[in-house]
DRENDO-1510 file (C-alpha; in Angstrom, 1 decimal, always signed):
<recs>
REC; n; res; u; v; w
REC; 1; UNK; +0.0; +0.0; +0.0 .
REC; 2; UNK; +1.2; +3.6; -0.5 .
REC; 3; UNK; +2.1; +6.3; +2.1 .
REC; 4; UNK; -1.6; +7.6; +1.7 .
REC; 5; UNK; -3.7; +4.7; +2.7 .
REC; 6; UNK; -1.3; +3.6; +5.6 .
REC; 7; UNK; -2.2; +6.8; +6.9 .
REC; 8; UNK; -5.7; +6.7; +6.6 .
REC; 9; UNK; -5.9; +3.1; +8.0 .
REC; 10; UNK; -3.3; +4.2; +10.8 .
REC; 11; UNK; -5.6; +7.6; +11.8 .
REC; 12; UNK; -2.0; +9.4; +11.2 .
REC; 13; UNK; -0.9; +12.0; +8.4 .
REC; 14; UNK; +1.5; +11.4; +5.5 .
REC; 15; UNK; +3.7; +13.7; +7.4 .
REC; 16; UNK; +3.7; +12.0; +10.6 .
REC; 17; UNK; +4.8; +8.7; +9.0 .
REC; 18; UNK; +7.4; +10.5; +7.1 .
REC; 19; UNK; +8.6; +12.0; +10.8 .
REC; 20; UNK; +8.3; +8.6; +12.0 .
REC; 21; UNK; +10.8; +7.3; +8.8 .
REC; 22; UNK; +13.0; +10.0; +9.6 .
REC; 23; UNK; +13.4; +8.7; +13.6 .
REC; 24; UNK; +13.9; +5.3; +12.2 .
REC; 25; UNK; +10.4; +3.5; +13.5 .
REC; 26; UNK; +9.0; +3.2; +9.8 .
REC; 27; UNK; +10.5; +1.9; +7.0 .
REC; 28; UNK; +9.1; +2.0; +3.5 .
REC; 29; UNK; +10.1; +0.0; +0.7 .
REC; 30; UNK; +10.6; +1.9; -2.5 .
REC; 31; UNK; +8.3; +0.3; -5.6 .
REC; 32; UNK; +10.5; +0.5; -9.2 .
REC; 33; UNK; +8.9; +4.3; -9.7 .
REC; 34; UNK; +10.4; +5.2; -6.1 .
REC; 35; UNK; +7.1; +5.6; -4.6 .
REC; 36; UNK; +7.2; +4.4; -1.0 .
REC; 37; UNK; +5.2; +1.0; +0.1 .
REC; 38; UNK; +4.1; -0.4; +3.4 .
REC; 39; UNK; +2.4; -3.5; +4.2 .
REC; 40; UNK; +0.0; -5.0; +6.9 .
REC; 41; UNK; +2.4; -4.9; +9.5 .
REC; 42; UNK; +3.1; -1.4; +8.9 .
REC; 43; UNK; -0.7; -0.7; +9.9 .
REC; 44; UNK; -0.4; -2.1; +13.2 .
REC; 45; UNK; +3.2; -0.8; +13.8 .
REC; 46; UNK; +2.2; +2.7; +13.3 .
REC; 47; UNK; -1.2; +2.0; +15.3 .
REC; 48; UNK; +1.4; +1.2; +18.7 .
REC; 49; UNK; +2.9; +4.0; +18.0 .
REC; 50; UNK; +0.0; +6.5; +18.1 .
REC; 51; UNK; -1.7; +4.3; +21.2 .
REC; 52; UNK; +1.6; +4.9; +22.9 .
REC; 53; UNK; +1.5; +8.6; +22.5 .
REC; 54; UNK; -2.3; +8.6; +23.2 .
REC; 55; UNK; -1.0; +7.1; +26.6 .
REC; 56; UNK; +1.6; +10.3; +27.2 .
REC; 57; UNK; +4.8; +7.9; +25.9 .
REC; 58; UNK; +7.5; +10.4; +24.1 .
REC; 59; UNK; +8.2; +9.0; +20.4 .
REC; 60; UNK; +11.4; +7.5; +21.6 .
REC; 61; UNK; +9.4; +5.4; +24.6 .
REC; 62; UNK; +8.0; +3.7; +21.4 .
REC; 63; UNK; +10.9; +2.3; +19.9 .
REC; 64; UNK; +11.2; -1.0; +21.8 .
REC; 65; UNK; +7.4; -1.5; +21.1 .
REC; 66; UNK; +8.4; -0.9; +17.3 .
REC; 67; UNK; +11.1; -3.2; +17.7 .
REC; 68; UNK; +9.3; -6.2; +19.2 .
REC; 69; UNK; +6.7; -6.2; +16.2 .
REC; 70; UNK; +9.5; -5.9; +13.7 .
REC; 71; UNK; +10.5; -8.7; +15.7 .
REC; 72; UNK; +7.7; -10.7; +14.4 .
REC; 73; UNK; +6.1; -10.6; +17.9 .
REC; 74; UNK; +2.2; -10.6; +17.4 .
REC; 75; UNK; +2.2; -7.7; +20.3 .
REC; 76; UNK; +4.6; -4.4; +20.9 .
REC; 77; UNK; +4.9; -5.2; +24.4 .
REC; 78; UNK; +5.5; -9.1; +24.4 .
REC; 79; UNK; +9.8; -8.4; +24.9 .
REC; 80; UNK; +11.6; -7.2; +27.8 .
REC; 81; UNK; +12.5; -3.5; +26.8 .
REC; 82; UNK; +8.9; -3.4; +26.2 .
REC; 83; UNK; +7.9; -4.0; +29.5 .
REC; 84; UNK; +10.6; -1.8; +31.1 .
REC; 85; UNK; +9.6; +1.3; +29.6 .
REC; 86; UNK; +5.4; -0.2; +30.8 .
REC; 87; UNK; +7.3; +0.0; +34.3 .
REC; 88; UNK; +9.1; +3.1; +33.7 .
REC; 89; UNK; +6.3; +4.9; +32.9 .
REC; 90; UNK; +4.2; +3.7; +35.8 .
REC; 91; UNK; +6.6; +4.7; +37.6 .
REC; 92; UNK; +6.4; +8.0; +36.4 .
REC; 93; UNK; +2.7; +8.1; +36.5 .
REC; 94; UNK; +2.7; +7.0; +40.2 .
REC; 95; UNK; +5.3; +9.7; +41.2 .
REC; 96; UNK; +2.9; +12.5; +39.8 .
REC; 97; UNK; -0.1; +11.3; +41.1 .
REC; 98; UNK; +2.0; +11.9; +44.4 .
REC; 99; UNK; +2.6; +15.2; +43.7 .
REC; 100; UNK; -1.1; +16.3; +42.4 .
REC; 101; UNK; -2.1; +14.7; +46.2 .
REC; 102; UNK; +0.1; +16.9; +48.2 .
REC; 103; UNK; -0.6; +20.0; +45.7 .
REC; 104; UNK; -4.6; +18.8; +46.4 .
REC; 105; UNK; -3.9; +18.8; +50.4 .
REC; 106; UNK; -1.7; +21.7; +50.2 .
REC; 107; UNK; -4.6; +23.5; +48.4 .
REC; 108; UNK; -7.6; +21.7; +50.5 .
REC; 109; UNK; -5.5; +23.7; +53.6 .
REC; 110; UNK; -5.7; +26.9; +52.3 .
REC; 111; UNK; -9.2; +27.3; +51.2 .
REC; 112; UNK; -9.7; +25.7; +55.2 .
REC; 113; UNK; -7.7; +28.2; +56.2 .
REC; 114; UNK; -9.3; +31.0; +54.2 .
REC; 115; UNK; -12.2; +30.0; +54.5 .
REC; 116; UNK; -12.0; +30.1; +58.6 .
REC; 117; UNK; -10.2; +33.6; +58.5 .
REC; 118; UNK; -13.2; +34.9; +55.7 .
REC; 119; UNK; -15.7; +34.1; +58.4 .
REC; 120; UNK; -13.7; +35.7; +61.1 .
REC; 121; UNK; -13.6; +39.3; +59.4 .
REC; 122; UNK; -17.1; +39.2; +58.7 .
REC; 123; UNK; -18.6; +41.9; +60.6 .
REC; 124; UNK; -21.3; +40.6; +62.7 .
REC; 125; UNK; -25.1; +42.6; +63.4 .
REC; 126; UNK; -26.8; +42.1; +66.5 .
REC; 127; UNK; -29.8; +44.4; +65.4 .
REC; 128; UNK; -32.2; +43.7; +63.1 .
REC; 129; UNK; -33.9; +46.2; +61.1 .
REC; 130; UNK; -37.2; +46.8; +59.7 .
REC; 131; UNK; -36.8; +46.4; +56.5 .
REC; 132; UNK; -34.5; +43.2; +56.7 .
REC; 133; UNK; -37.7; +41.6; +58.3 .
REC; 134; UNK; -39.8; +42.6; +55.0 .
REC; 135; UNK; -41.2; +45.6; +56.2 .
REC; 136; UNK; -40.7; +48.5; +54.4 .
REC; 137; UNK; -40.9; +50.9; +56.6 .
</recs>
């Protein structure tokens, strides 16, 4: 198939699988009138690679995922490297989710704390007026 229908069975561009040729995760076969040609595999190469980045991987996370299915591995993530960078990631993942928690507490404080020192500076009426009972006067 030509560079045009990989990308529209991919969900990609022409000049994102170009981008990826130039990184070295895509490589097209030249027909005898230099056109570029991919096959099936190419489809579901290119699909890991745009479910990676979906996920938040960088382009390069994607390479060992590229390289098991070039592999001949049915799946991206069937080889070690594969699952290192799963790990990796996670890891990454869990140590932000750590952060937003303490930025959420940290922030959950101050509105407490606001909040407490907002009702403090209210001024406070004893008295009740006329007309704040309905009556006009």
């Amino acid at each position: 198939m030509r560079i045009g229908e990989l990308a529209e069975r991919a969900g990609t561009t022409t000049r994102t699988l170009r981008y990826y040729e130039s990184r070295g995760l895509l490589t097209a076969r030249r027909t005898g009138n230099g056109y570029r040609a991919y096959g099936e595999q190419d489809v579901q190469l290119v699909r890991q690679i745009r479910l990676l980045q979906d996920f938040g991987f960088e382009l390069e996370d994607t390479r060992p995922f590229v390289e098991c299915l070039q592999a001949g591995h049915p799946e991206g993530d069937a080889c070690p490297a594969s699952l290192e960078v799963y790990r990796r990631k996670l890891a990454e993942l869990d140590a932000c989710l750590d952060r937003l928690g303490a930025v959420r507490a940290q922030l959950s404080r101050q509105l407490a704390r606001a909040e407490l020192l907002a009702d403090e500076a209210a001024p406070r009426c004893e008295l009740t007026t006329d007309w704040e009972d309905g009556d006009d006067g």
